[in-house]
ZABA-616125 format. One record per residue: x, y, z of N, C-alpha, C, CB in turn. Coordinates in steps of 0.02 Angstrom, whole numbers, plus 50000, padded with zeros to 5 digits. Glycine has a CB too. Layout:
BEGIN
XYZXYZXYZXYZ;...
REM end
This chain:
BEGIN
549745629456110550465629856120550735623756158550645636256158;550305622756204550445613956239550495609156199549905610656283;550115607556148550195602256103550905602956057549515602056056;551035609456033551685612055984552285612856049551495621355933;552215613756102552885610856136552945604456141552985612756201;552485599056147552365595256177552915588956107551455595556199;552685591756055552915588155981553525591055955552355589255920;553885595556010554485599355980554955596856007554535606355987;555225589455945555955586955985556475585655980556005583356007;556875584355987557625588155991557875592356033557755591655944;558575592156033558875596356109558585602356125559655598756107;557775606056108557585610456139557005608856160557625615456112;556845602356159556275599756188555855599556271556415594456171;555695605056286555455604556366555425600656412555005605456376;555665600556452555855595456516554935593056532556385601056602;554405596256536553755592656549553565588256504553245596556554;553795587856430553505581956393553915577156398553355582756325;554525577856416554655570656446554335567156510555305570456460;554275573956530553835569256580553095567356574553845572156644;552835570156522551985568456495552105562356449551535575756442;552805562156434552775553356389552825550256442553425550056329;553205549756507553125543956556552265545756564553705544656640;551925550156584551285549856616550915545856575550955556256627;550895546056481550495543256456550575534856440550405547256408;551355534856470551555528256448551325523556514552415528056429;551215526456579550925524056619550235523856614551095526256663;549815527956602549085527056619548835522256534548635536956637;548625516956533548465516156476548025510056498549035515556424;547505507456449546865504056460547285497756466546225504556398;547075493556507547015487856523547165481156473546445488356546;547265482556407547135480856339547595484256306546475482056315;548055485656313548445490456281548905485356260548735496656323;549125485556206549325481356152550245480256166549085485456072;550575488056206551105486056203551155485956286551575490156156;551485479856300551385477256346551915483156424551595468856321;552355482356361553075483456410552915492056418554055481056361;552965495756479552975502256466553615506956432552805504456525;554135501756439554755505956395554755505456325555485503456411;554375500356322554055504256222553435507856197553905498256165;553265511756255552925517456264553135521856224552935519656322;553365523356173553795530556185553555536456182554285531656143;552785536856117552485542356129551735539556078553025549956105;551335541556098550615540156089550425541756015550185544456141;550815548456003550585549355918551205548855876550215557255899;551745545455896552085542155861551985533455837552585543555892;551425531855885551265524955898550765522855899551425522955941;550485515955876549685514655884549545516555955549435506355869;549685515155994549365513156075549295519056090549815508856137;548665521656127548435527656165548195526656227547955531156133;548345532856293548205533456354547485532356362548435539456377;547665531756419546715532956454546755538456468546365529056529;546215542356430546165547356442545765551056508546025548456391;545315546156511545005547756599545305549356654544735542756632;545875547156682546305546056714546905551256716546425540556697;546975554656668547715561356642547475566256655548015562956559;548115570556691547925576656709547635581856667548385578956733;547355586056702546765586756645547325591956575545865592856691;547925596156598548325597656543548345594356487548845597756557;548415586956518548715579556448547965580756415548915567456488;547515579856466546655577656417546745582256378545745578256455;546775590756398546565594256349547055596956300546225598956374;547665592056299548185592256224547845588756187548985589156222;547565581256210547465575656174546805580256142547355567556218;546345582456174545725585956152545995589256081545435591956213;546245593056093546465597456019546755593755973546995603256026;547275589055990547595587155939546755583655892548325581255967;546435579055937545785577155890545395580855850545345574955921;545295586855890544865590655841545005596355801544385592555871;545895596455805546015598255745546415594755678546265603055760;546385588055701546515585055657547185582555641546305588055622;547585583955706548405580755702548565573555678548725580555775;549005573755618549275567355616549925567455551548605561755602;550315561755546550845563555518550635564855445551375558655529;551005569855423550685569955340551305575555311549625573955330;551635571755252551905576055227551945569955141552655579155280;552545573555097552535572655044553195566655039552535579355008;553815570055103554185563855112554685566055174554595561255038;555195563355203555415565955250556035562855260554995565855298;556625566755290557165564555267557545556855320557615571855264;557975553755297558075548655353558295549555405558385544455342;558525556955432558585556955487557985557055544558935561055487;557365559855513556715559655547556625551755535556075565055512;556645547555481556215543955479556595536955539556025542855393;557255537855541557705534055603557645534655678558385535955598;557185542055687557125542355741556485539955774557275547655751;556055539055732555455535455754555475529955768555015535455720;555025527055816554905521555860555045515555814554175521655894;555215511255820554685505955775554625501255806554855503155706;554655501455858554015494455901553265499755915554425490456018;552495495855885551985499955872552085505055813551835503055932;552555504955784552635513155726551855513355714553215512355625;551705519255719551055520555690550855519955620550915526155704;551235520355580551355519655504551165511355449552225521255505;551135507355525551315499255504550535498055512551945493655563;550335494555494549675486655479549815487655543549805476855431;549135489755581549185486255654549235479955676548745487555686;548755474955647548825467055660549465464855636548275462755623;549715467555591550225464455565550975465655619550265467555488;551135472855644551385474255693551445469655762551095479155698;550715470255773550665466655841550925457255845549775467655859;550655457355798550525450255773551675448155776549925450555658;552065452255747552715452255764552895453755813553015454655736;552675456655853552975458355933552705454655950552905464555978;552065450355951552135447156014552425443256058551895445656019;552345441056113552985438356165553245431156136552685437056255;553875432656139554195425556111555045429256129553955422856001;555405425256140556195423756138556575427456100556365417556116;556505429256050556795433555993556625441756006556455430955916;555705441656033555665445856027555795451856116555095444555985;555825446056169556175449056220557095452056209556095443256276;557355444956179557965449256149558205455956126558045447456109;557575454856077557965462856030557735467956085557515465855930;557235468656106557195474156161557615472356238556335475256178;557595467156263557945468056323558765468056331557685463256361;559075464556277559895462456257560045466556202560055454056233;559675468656169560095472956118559775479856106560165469256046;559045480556162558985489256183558745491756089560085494156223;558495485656041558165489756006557615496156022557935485855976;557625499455997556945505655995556815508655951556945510956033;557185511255906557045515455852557165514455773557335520355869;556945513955725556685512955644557655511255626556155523055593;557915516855677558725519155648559095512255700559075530255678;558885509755744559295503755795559135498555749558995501855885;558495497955713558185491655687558695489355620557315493155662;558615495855584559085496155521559585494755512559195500255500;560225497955583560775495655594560795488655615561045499555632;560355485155619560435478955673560325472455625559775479255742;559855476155578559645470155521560255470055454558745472555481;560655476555453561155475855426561505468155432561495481255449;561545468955466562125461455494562045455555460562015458155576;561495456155430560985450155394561775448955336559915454255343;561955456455317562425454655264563165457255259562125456455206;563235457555338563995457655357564185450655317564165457655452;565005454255310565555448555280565555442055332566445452255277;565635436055275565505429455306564975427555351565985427955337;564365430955346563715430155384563505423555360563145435955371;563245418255393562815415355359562305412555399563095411355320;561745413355342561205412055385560785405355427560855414255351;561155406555474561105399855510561055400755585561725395455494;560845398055635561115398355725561825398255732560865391455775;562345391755672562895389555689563335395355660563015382355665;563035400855640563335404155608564235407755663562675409355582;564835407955630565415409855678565605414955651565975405255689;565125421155604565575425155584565765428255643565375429255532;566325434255622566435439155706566005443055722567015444355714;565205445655675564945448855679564385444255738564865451755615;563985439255726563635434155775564155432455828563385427055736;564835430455806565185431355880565165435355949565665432655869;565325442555904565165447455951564595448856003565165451655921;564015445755935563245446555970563175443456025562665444055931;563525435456022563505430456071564005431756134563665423856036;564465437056125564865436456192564465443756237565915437156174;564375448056186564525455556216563655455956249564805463256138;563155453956206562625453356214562165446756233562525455756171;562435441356222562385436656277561695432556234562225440956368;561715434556159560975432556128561325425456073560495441156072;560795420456102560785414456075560685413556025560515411256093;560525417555974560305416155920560395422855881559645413255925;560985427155869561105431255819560565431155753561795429455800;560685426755710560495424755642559745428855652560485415055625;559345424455697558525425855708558305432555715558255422655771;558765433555774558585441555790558545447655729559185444055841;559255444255689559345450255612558685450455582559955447355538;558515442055579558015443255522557375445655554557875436555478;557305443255631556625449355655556835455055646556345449855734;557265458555648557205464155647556955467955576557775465755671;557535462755517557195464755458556685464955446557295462655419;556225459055474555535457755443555005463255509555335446755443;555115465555544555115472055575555035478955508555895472355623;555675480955491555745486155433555325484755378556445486655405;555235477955378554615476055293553945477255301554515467155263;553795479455370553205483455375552915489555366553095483255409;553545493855354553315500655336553205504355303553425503255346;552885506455282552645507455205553365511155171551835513455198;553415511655113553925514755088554235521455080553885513255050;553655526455103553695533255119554225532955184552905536655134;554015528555238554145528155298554885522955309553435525755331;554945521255272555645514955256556225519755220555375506955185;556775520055287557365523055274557935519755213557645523255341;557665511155214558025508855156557945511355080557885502455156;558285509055035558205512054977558165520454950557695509154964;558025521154904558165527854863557605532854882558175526654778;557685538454918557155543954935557095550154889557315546755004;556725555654884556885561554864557435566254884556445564054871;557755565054957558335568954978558855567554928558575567455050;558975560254917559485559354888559745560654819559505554954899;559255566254777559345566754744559015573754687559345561454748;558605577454758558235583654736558795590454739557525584754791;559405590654780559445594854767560055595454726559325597654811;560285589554701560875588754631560385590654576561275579654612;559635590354573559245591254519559355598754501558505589354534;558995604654581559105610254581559765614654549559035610554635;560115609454580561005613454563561195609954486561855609954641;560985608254458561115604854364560565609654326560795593754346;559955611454367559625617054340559745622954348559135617054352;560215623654376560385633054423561065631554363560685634154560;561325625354322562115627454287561625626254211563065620454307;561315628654190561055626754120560635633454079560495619954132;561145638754095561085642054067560175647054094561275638054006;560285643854128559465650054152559475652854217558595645854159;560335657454234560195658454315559765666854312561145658654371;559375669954266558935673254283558365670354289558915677654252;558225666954285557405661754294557455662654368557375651154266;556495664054400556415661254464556185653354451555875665854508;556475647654492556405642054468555835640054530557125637754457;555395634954506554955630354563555325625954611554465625054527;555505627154648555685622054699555405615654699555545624254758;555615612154662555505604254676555305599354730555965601954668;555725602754799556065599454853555405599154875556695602854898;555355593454901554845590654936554935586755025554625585654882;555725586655006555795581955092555825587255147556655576455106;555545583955215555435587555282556035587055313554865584855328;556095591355320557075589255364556835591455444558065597155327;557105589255507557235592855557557045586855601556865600055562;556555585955635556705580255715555945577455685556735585155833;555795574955732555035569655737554565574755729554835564855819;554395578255779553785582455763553795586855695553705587255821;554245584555650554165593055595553485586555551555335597455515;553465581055575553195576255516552265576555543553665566055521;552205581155592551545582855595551105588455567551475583255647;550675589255550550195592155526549445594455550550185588955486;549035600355561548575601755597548055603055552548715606455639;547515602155547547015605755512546875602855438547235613155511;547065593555447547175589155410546425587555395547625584155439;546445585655335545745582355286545345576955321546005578255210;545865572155348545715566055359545625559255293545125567555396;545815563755245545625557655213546325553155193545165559755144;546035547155175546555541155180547395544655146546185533455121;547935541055196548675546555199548905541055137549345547155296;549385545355081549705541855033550505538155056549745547254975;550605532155079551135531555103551675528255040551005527555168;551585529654976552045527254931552505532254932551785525754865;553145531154935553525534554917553565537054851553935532254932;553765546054859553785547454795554355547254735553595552554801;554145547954670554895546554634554775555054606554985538154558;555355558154629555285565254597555755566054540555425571054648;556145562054514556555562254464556285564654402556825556454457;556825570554387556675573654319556995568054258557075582254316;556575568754210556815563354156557395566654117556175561154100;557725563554109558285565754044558505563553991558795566354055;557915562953959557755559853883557935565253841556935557353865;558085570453865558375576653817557775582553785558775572453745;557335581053840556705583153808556575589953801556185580653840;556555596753778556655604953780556385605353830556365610053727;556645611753862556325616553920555615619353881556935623953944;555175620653920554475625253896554375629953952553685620553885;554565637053905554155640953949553645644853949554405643753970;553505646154014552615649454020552505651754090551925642854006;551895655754072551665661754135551005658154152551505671454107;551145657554214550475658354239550275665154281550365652354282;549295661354287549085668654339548365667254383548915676854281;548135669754421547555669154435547335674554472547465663754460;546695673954446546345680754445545705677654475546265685054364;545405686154519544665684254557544225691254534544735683254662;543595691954519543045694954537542725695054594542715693654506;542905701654617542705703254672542765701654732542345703354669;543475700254737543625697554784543995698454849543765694654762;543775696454877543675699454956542845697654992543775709554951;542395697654938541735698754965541465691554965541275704254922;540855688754962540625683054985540605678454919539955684055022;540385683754865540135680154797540895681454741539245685054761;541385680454791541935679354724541995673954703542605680854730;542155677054622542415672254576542995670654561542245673154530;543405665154562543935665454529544155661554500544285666754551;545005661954460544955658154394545705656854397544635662554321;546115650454362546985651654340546965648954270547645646754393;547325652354246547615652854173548455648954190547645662854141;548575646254126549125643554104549255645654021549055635954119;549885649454005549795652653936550515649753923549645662053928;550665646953852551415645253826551495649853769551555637153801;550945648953738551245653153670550235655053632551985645153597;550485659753570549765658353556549625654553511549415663153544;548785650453529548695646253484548905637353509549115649653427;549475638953588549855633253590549355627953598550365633353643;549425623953597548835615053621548935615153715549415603153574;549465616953732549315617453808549125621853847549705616253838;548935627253832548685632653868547945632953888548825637953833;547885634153951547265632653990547015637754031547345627254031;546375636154045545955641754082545505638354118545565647054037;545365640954178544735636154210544445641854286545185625754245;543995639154273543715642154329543655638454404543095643754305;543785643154452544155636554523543275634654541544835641954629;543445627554554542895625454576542445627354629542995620854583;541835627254651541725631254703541925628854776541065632554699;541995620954792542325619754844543025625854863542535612354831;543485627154830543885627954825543745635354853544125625654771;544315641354915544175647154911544325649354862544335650154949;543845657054844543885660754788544135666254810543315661554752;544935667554784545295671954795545825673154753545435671254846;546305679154731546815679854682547245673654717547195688154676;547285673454776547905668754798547895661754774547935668154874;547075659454795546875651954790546975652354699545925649654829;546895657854649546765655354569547645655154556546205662554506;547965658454584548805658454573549085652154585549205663454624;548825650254663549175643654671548875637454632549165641854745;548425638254600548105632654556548295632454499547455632654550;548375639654468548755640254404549485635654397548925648154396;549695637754466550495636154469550555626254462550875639854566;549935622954524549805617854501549615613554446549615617654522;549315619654427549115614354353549695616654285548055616554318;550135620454305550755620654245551285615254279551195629954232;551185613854322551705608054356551565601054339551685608054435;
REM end
């Protein structure tokens, strides 16, 4: 329950994990990559981790669990309001060398954090915008009012530079994780509602929707595989080449199940005789149960 308060954030977020992000943002190895502790912000939002020797033993034994059960971000996609609120100095998501290798200390890069208070995926985005504010151009001498502003209000010598660190900041994140461009939010649930007007509102339909909506922590996961995370963004777009609806039942079924030596199986049926209708037996990795042959059925008609 310490670790699931600890990742629950947004305005009901417990007054102790703010204070366990200062604790972890203080205690950290000697070698710790981000230098400054105010871009600390939180350990499993970010490459850099505490010393754990050193933390009260509460923090050790969150960090304990989160390892051995396997916490880390994993979903299918997530909407831009999560993905704006994450860090992106260290984002955990980025090429570590490649990350580090852009923060390190230089003029531009004290700027964007000390004069213009970058911190988050959503400050970076807004900031690299500017790249293509009206009459920008890319230059130091640049006078639009937008580098004007930068130069009076914020006191930074070099507008132009800063945009494009910041951009070249955002070109690190993989595309699952990159609020720019076209996501699944933007366009899963006009899919739903064009399928709910086409004549089939007795159908139970599959939910398509795949994006995580809600704060930072909904983008974690427990009891994870470990194996390598897919960070391409997905394209969920239904085609509209005019192609017929097909319909069909699935099912899955077990022998004996409940007990040690079940079997089980999912079917996919369209018609008889059809060329796509399938049967298989669930592999044995896989549990053998009516539930596990249903949800496989359902997968493999999808």
């Amino acid at each position: 329950m310490w670790l699931k308060s600890y990742l629950s954030f947004g305005p009901n977020r417990p007054w102790w994990a703010s204070l366990a992000d200062k604790i972890f943002a203080h205690f950290v190895p000697k070698d710790c990559s981000v230098k400054d502790p105010a871009l600390r912000m939180n350990p499993f939002l970010q490459h850099w981790k505490p010393k754990k020797s050193v933390l009260p033993q509460v923090l050790k034994d969150m960090l304990t669990v989160a390892k051995k059960y396997n916490l880390r971000a994993e979903g299918l996609a997530f909407s831009r309001t999560i993905l704006r609120r994450l860090p992106m100095w260290d984002h955990a998501q980025t090429n570590l060398k490649d990350i580090h290798k852009l923060s390190s200390a230089s003029a531009v890069v004290t700027c964007l954090k000390d004069k213009h208070k970058l911190r988050t995926v959503g400050n970076f985005e807004t900031f690299a915008a500017n790249l293509t504010a009206q009459d920008h151009r890319p230059t130091q001498q640049c006078n639009c009012p937008t580098c004007e502003r930068m130069i009076i209000d914020f006191r930074c010598s070099n507008p132009h530079r800063c945009f494009t660190r910041a951009a070249q900041f955002l070109n690190l994140l993989p595309s699952k994780w990159d609020p720019r461009g076209e996501h699944p939010e933007d366009y899963e649930d006009t899919q739903m509602e064009e399928t709910l007007t086409e004549g089939i509102q007795e159908a139970t339909l599959f939910d398509r929707r795949v994006t995580t909506h809600g704060f930072e922590g909904s983008i974690f996961r427990i009891f994870t595989d470990q194996a390598p995370l897919a960070n391409v963004r997905l394209d969920m777009k239904l085609d509209s080449d005019g192609t017929s609806e097909l319909t069909l039942a699935t099912d899955g079924s077990c022998l004996r199940n409940g007990d040690r030596d079940a079997v089980a199986g999912a079917g996919v049926f369209v018609d008889i005789a059809h060329p796509s209708n399938l049967s298989i037996r669930l592999p044995a990795e896989i549990g053998q149960s009516n539930q596990t042959g249903e949800a496989v059925a359902t997968y493999l008609a999808s």
